[in-house]
C-alpha positions in Angstrom: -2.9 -49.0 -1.8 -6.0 -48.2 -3.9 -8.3 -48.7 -0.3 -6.0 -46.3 1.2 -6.2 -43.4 -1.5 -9.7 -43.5 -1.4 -9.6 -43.0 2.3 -7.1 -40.5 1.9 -9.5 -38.1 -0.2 -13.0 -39.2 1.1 -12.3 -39.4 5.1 -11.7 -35.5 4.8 -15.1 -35.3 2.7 -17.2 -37.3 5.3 -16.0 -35.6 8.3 -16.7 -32.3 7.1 -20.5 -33.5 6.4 -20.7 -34.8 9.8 -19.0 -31.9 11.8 -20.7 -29.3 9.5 -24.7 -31.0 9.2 -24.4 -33.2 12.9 -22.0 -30.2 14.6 -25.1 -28.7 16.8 -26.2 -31.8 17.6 -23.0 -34.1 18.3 -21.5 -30.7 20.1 -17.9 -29.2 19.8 -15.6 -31.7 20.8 -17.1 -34.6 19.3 -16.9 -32.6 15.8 -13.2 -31.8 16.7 -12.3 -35.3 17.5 -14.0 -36.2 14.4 -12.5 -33.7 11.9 -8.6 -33.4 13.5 -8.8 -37.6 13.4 -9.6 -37.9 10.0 -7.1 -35.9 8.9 -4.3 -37.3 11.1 -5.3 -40.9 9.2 -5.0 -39.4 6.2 -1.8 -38.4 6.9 -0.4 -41.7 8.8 -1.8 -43.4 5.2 -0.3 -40.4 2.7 3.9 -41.4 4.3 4.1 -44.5 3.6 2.9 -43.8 0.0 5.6 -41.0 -0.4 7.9 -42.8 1.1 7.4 -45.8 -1.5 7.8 -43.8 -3.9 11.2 -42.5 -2.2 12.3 -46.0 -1.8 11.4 -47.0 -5.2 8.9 -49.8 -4.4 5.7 -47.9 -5.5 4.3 -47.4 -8.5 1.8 -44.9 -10.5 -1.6 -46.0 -9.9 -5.2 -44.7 -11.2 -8.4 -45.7 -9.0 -11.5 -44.6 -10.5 -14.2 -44.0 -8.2 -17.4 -44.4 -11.1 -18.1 -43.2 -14.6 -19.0 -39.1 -14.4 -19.4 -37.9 -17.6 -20.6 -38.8 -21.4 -21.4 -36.0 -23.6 -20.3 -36.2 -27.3 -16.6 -36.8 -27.6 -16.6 -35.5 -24.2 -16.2 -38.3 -21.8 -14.1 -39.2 -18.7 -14.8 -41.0 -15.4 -13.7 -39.6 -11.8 -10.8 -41.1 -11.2 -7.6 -40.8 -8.5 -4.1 -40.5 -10.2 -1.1 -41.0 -7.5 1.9 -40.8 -8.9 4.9 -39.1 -7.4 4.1 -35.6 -7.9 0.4 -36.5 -6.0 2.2 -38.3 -3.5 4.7 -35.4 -2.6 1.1 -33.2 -2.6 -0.7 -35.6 -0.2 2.0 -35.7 2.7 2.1 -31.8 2.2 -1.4 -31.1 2.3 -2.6 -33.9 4.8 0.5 -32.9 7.0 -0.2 -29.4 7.3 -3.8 -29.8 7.3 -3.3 -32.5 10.2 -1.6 -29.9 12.2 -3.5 -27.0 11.4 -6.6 -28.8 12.8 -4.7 -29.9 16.1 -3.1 -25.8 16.6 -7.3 -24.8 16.0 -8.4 -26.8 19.0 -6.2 -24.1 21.2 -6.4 -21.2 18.8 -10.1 -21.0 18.6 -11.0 -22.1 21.7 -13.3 -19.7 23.0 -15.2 -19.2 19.8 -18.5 -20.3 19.5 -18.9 -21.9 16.0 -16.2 -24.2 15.9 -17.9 -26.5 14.4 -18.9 -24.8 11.6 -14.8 -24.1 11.4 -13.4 -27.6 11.8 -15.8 -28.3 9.4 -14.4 -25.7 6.9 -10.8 -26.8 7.1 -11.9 -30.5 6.4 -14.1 -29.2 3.3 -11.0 -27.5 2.0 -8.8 -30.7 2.5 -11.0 -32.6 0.5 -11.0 -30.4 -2.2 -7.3 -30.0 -2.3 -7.0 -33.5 -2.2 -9.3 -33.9 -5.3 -7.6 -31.6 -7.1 -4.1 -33.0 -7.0 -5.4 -36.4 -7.5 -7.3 -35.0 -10.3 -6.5 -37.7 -13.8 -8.7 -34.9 -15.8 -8.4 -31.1 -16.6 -12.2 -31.1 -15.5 -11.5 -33.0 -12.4 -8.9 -30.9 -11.5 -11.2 -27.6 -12.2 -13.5 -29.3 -9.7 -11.2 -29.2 -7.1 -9.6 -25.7 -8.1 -13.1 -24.0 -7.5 -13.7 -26.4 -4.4 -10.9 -24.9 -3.0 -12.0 -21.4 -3.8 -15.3 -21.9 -2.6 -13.5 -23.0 1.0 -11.2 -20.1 1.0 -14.1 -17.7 1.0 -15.9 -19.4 3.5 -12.7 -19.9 6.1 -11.6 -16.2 5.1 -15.1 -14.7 5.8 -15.6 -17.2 9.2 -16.0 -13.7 11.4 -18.8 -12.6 9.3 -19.5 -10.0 11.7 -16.0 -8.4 10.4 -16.9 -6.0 7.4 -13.3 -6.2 6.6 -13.7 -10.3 7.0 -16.4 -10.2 4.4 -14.6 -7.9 2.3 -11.5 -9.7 2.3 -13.7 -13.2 0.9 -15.2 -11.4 -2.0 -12.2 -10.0 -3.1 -10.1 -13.0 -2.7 -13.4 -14.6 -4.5 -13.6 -12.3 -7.2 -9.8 -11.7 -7.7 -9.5 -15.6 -8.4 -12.8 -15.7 -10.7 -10.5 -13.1 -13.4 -7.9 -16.4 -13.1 -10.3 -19.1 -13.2 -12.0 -17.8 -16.7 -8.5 -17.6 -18.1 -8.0 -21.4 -16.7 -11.5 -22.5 -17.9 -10.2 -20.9 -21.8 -7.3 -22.8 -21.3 -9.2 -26.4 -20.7 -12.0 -25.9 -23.6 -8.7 -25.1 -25.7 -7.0 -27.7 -25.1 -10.3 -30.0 -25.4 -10.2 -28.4 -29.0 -7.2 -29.2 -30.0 -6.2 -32.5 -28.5 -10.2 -33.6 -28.4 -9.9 -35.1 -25.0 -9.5 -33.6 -21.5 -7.6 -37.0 -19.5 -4.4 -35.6 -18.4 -2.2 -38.3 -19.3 -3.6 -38.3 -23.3 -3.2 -34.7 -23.2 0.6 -35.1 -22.4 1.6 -37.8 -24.7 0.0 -36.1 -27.3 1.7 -32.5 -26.3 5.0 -32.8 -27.9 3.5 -33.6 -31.5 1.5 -30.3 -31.3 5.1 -28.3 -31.1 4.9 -26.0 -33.7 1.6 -26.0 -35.0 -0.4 -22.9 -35.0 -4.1 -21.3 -34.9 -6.0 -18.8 -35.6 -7.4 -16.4 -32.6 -9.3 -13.5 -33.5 -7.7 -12.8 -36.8 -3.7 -13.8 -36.1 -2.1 -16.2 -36.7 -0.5 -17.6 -32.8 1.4 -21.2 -31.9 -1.4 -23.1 -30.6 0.6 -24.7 -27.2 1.8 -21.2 -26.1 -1.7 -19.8 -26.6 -3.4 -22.7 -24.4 -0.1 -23.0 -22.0 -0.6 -19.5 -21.0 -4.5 -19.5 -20.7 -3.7 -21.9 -17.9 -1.1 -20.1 -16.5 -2.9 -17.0 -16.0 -5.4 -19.7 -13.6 -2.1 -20.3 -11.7 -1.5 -16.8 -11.1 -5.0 -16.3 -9.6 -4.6 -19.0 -7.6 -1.3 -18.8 -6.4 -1.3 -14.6 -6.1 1.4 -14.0 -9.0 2.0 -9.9 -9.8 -0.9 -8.3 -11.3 -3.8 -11.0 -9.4 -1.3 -11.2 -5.7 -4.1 -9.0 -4.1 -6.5 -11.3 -2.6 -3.6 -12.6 -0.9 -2.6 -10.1 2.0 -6.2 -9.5 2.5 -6.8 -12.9 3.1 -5.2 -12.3 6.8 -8.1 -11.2 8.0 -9.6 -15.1 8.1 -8.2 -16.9 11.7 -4.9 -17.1 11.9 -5.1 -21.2 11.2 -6.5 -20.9 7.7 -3.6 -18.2 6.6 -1.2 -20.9 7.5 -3.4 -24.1 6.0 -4.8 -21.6 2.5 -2.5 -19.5 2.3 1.1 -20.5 2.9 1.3 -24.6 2.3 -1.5 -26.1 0.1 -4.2 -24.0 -2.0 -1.8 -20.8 -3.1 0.6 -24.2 -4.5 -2.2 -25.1 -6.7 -0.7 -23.1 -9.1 2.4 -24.7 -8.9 1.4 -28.0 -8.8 -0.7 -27.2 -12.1 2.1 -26.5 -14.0 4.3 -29.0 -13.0 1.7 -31.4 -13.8 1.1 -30.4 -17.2 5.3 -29.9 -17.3 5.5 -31.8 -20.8 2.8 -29.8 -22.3 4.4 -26.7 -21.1 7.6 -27.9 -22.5 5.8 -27.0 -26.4 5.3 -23.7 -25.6 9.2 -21.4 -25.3 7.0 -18.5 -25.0 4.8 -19.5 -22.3 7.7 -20.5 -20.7 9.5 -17.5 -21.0 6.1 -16.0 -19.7 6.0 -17.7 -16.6 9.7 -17.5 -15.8 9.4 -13.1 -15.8 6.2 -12.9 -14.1 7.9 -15.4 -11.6 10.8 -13.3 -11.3 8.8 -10.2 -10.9 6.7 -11.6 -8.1 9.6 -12.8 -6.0 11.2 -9.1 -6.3 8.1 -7.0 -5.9 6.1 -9.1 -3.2 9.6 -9.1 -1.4 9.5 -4.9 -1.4 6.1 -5.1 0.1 7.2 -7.1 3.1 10.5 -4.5 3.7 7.7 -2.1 5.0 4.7 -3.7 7.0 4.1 -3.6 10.6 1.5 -6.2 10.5 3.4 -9.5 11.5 0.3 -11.8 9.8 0.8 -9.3 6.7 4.7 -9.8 6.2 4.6 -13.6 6.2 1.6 -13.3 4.1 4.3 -11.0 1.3 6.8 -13.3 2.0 4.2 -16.4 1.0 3.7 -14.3 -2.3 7.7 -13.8 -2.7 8.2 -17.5 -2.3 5.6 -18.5 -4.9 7.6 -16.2 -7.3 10.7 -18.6 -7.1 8.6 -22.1 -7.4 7.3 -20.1 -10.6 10.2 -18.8 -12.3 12.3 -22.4 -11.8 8.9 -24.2 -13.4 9.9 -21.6 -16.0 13.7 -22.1 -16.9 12.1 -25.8 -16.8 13.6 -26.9 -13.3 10.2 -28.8 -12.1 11.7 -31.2 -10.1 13.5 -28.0 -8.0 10.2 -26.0 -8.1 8.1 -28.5 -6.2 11.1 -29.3 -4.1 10.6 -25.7 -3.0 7.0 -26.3 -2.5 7.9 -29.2 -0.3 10.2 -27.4 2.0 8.1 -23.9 1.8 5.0 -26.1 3.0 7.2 -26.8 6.3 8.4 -23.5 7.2 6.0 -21.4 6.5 3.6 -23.3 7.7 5.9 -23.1 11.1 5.7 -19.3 10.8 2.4 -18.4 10.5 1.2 -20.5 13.3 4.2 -19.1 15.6 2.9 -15.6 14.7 -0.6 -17.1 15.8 0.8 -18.0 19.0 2.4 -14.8 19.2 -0.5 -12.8 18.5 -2.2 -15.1 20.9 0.9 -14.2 23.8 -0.1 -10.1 22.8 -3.9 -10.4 23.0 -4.7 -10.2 19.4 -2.1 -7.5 19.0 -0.5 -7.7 15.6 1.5 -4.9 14.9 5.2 -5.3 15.4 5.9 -1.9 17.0 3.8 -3.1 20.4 6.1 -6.8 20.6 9.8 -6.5 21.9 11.5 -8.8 23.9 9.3 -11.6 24.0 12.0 -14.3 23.9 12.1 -14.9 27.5 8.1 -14.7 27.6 7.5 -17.4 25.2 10.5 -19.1 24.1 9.2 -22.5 22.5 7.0 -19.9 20.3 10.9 -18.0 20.0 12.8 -21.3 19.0 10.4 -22.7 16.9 10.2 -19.2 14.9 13.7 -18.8 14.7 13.9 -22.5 12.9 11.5 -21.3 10.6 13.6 -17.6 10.0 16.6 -19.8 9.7 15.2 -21.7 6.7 13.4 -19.0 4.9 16.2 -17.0 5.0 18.7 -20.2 3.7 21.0 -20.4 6.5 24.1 -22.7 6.2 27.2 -23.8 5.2 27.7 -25.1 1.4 28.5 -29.1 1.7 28.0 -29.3 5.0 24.5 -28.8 6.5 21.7 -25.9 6.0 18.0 -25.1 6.8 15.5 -26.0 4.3 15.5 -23.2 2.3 19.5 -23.3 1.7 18.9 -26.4 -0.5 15.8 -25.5 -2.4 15.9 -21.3 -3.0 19.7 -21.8 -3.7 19.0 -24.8 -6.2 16.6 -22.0 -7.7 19.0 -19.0 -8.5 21.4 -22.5 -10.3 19.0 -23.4 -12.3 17.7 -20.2 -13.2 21.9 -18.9 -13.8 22.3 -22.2 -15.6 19.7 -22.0 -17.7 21.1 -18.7 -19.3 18.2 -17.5 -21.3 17.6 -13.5 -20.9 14.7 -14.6 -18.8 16.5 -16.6 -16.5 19.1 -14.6 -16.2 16.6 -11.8 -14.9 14.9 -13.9 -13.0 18.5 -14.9 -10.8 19.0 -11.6 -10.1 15.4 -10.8 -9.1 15.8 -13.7 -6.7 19.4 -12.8 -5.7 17.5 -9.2 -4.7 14.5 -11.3 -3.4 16.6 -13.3 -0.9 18.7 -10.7 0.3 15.3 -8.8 1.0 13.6 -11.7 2.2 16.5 -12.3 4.9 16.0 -8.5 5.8 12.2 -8.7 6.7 12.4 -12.0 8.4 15.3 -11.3 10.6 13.6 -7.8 10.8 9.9 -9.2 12.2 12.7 -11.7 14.6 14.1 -8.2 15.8 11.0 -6.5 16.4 9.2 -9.0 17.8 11.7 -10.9 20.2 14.3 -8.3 21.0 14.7 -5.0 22.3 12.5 -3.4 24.6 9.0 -4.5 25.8 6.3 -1.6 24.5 3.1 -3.5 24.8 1.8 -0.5 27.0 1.8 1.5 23.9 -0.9 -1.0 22.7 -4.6 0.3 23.0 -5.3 -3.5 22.3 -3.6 -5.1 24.9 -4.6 -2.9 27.6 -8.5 -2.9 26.7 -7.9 -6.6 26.7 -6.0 -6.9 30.2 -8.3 -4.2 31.9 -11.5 -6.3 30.3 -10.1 -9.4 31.0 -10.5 -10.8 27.0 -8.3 -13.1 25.5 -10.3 -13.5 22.4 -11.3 -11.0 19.4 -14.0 -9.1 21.6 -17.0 -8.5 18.3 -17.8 -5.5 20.1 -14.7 -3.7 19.7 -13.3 -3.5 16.7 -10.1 -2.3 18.2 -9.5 -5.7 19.8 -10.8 -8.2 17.0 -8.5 -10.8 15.6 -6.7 -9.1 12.6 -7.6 -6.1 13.1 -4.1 -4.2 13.9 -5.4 -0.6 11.9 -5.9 1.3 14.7 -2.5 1.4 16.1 -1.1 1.8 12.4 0.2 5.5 12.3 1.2 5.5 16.2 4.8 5.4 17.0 5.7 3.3 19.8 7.3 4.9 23.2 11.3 3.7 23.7 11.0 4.6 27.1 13.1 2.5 30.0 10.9 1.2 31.8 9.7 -2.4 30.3 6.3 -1.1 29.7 4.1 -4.1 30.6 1.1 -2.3 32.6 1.5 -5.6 35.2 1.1 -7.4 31.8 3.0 -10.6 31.2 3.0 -12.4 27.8 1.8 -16.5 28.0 2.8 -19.4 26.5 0.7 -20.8 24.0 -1.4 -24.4 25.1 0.6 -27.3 24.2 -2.2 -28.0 21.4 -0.8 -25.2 19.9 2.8 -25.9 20.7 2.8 -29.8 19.2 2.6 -28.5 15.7 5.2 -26.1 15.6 7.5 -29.0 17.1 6.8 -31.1 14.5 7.0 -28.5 11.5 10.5 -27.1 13.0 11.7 -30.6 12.5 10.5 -30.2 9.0 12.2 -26.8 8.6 15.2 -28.3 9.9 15.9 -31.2 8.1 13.2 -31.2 5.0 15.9 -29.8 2.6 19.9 -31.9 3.6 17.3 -35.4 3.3 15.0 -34.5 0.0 17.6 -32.5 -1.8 19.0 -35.7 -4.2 15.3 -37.3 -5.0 14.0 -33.9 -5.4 16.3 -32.6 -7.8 18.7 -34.8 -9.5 16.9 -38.1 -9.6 15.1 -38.7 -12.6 13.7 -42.4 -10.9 12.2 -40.7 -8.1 10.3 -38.6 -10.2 9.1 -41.7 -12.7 7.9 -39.2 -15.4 5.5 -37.7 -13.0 7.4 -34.4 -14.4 9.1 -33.2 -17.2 12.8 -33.9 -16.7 15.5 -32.5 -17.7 18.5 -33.9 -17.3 21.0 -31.2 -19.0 20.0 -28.6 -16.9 20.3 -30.6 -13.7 24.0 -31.5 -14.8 24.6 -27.6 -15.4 22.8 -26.8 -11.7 26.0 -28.7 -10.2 28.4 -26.9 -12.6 27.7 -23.4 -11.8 30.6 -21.2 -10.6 31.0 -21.2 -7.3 30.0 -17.3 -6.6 26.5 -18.3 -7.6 26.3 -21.2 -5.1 27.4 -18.8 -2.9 24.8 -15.8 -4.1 22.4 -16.4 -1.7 24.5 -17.0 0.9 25.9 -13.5 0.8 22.5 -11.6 0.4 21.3 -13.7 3.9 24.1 -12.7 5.6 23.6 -8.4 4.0 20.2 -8.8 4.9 20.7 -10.3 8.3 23.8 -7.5 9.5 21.5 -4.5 7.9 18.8 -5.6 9.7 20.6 -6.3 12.9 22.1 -3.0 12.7 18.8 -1.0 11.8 16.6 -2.8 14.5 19.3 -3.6 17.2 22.2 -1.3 17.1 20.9 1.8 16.2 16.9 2.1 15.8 17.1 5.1 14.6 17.9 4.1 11.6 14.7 3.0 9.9 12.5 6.2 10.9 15.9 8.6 9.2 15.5 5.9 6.2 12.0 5.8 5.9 12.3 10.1 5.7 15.4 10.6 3.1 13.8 7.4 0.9 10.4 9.4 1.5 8.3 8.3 -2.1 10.0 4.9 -2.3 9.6 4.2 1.5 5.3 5.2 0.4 5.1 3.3 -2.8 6.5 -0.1 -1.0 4.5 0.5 2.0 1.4 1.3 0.2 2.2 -2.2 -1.8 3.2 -0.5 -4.9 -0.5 1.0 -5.1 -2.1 -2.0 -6.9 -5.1 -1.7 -4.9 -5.5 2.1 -6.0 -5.4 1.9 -9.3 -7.4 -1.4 -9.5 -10.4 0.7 -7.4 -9.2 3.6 -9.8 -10.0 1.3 -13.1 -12.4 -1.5 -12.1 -14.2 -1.1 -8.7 -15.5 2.8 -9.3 -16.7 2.1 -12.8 -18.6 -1.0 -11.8 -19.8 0.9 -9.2 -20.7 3.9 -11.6 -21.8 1.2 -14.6 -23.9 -0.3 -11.5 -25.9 2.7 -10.3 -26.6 4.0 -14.1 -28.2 0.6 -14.5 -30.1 0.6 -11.6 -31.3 4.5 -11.8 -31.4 5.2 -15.4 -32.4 1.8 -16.9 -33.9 0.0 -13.9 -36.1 2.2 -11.9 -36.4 4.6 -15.4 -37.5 2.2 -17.9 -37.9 -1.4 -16.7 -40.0 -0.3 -13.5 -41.5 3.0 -15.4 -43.0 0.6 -18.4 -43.1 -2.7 -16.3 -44.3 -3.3 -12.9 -44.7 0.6 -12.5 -46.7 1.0 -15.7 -49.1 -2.7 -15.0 -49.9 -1.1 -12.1 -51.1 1.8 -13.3 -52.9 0.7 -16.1 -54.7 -1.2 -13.7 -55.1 1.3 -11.4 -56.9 3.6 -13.9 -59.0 0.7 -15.3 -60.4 0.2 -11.8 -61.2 3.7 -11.5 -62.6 4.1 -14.3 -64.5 1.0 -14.0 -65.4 2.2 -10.4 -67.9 5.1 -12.6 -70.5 2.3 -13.6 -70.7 0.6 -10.0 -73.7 2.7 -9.1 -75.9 0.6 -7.5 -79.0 1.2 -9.4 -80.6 -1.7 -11.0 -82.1 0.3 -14.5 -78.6 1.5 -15.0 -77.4 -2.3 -15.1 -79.9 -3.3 -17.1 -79.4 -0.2 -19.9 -75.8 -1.3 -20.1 -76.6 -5.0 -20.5 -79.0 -4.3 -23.1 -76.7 -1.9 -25.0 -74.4 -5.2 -24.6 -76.4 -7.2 -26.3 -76.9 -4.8 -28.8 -73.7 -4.2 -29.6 -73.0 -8.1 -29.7 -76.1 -8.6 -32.1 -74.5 -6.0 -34.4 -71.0 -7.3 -34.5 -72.8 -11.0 -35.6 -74.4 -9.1 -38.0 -71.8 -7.1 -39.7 
């Protein structure tokens, strides 16, 4: 086992230094081969791990790798933890990241650094991989910024976007406000517990319940302090309300990184984090409490967002920030087992749906707006079937005791736990998913609607017919109009609901069957991920062999619930699924008259609650105006004026001055030599 973790993590590591170094020289498909088969071995060696651990034969192992650091007290070695919780991360991230790089051999194509892209994704993987197999906080920070540092290179891969590059800062800056609340929370918890090795840490965590220190003059309980420093690192990372705007703009990377970043593995971090540290978190009620309304929040207000957008990429990508939400705010009520449960069946489906909105936006030319799909079903059905799995479990279709889609056993084991929990917290937090889900089946079955029924109006598109009269199937970097992503230019037009089936002698296309394979393969995750995981997951305490906190009271009250609660979210699918059958089917007049009488609420969910406003409002134009006073006033005034400036003008008056007494004439060089040496005989003297 330990010779198969290490290839696990490393195999990722060394084909990302081949592909990205070698790429130019070994070519394209050799550095494809390369990258896509290391991480499909990683994944054939991550099941059988997982799957010991399902079947009880495996055990918690540590490989350390050498010794990495000795400073002081401060000392720790890199080492690989697998436990269960690492195992249920490796089969998710090596899984997705298996299939992402298989869909990328069709997807990107025709682009002409796919080396440098292949390479990316396998840079990330690694990273991901170190940080759940992290054994140390500082270990585990490794692999957190490793992860950044790949998500703003895959985000920014069209450089030659503005938006592209703008989109990787932000997402780059947005996480940095996280990661210095994260990097508080390790040196504070080196502090108090005087090591930083995970496992100390947590069998030290529940003596420190109760004790207290002192932070800038008050007096606070020391575990709550450090449990939500950390937390505020998971909210970064994992786009919770307040840092969840790096996350939408992250879209504009290929559509193969949104569904590897930002849907299955690094926004999970997060998640992962705190169910890691579980026991530690266990000290803090406040922190807890913390965690459980920000969760809430999230799920509701992310959910709003995605009511209202037009860009397919950008509703999945609200949906993503929704779903985190709910893995959140059951880590909070103190259902861990549940929240990575949810992680495990999210990984699947979403997964499934951003790649079948790649393949649709690869049927429409790059088109992503919603308004220029309809009636694609026939077009592309595999793409149809494989997205309506993926619907079908996000939204938590099926029927109680008998059979559902993933999401019906993990977001409805969610709303128990948070109802059986019964703090004022969780009892917010139930009804802010109960809200969520009935919003979340409204969108989904509302992008279904839009982009698969109804009538075709891809003439309306100025991006399809640029690309059918110029013959381009990929983002053209010449016209902005047709670039990967883009989907701004259309954004105020109303589509035509004309008769006639609009095509222009267009026809939409399959996607290659490189692209097709993986959404197979995660619809049979989507399908049965939940009705086989759902007893390990959440009511074995064996399965889990301490990898979590575990509590085994609230999992008795989950299955004691009343039975309109097990039945909560079953109800808002099916509201959500009639209203939006009726507003996009039966009468599409509907949304434009709703979108007119809700008129400021319609704006303030479309313009995503204006988050991005007021943070360019309170941060971005007083950097801006701090940066130009520095450079004008104290720069160019003072530090140029009296430095370089000044130098050179000393010296430039010197040498004029100095120029005067280069006459030429030999008696005037020898008058000032001997005044020279008559002034140097008279300073000897005196």
């Amino acid at each position: 086992m330990q010779s198969s973790i290490l290839l696990i993590v490393f195999l990722p590591l060394a084909a990302a230094i081949v592909a990205g170094l070698f790429g130019g020289a070994i070519g394209k498909t050799p550095a494809k081969i390369l990258t896509t088969g290391a991480l499909f071995v990683s994944c054939a060696l991550s099941w059988p791990i997982f799957l010991g651990f399902l079947g009880g034969t495996a055990e918690a192992q540590v490989v350390t790798v050498l010794q990495w650091i000795t400073s002081g007290d401060l000392a720790f070695d890199w080492s690989l933890r697998v436990d269960t919780l690492t195992a249920v991360m490796l089969v998710v991230i090596t899984s997705v990241s298996a299939l992402v790089h298989l869909y990328s051999w069709g997807y990107m194509d025709e682009d002409p650094d796919q080396q440098r892209f292949f390479a990316y994704l396998s840079l990330f993987t690694f990273a991901m991989l170190m940080l759940v197999t992290a054994d140390n906080l500082v270990q585990m920070f490794f692999g957190w910024e490793g992860v950044g540092l790949a998500s703003y290179l895959l985000i920014g891969f069209w450089y030659k976007k503005p938006s592209a590059n703008a989109a990787a800062i932000k997402a780059f800056v947005v996480n940095r406000v996280g990661d210095l609340g994260f990097m508080l929370g390790i040196f504070g918890t080196f502090l108090v517990f005087g090591t930083v090795s995970i496992p100390e840490i947590l069998e030290m965590a529940p003596a420190m319940s109760g004790s207290s220190i002192t932070f800038m003059g008050l007096r606070l309980m020391t575990m709550d302090i450090l449990c939500i420093l950390l937390f505020i690192g998971a909210m970064g990372k994992s786009a919770q309300l307040g840092l969840h705007t790096w996350l939408p703009d992250a879209m504009e990377g290929p559509t193969p990184v949104s569904a590897l970043i930002h849907a299955a593995t690094m926004v999970t971090a997060g998640v992962f984090m705190v169910c890691r540290l579980s026991p530690m978190f266990e000290t803090a009620p406040v922190a807890l409490t913390f965690v459980t309304v920000i969760g809430g929040m999230t799920a509701l207000f992310a959910a709003t967002i995605g009511t209202t957008q037009w860009d397919i990429k950008r509703v999945i990508a609200y949906s993503t920030c929704s779903q985190l939400g709910y893995m959140f705010f059951a880590a909070g009520v103190g259902a861990y087992g549940v929240a990575m449960f949810h992680l495990f069946t999210h990984a699947f489906f979403k997964a499934l749906l951003f790649l079948g909105a790649g393949a649709v936006i690869h049927a429409m030319h790059h088109e992503q707006d919603m308004r220029y799909y309809g009636a694609l079903r026939k077009h592309i059905p595999i793409t149809f079937w494989a997205m309506m799995a993926g619907t079908l479990a996000i939204t938590g279709v099926g029927v109680l005791g008998v059979f559902g889609f993933a999401g019906f056993y993990s977001k409805d084991a969610i709303l128990e736990a948070a109802f059986a929990r019964g703090t004022s917290a969780a009892t917010f937090a139930f009804w802010a998913g109960a809200i969520a889900a009935l919003l979340t089946s409204f969108y989904s079955w509302r992008l279904m609607f839009l982009t698969f029924w109804g009538k075709p109006r891809w003439a309306d598109s100025e991006h399809i017919q640029h690309a059918v009269h110029h013959g381009h199937d990929e983002p053209d970097e010449h016209n902005p109009a047709a670039q990967e992503d883009s989907g701004e230019a259309v954004a105020h037009h109303v589509p035509s609901t004309h008769e006639d089936d609009g095509t222009a002698g267009y026809h939409p296309h399959e996607a290659p069957w490189v692209m097709l394979v993986p959404l197979i393969v995660l619809s049979i995750g989507a399908v049965f991920a939940g009705f086989v995981y759902y007893e390990p997951f959440v009511d074995s305490e064996e399965f889990w062999g301490g990898a979590i906190f575990f509590n085994y009271d609230l999992v008795h009250a989950i299955h004691g619930v009343p039975l309109w609660v097990k039945l909560t979210a079953t109800g808002a699918m099916l509201l959500g699924l009639l209203t939006a059958w009726y507003a996009y089917i039966r009468n599409p007049k509907v949304p434009q008259e709703a979108a007119h009488q809700l008129g400021p609420i319609y704006r303030f969910f479309l313009n995503k609650w204006y988050f991005d406003e007021l943070y360019n409002f309170l941060f971005v134009k007083p950097a801006f105006w701090f940066g130009r006073v520095f450079w004008k006033q104290l720069d160019i005034g003072v530090i140029d004026r009296f430095g370089p400036d000044g130098a050179a003008w000393v010296v430039k008056q010197g040498a004029a001055g100095a120029k005067r007494f280069q006459s030429g004439m030999l008696n005037t060089y020898a008058l000032i030599m001997l005044l020279g040496v008559v002034a140097a005989i008279t300073w000897v003297l005196l």
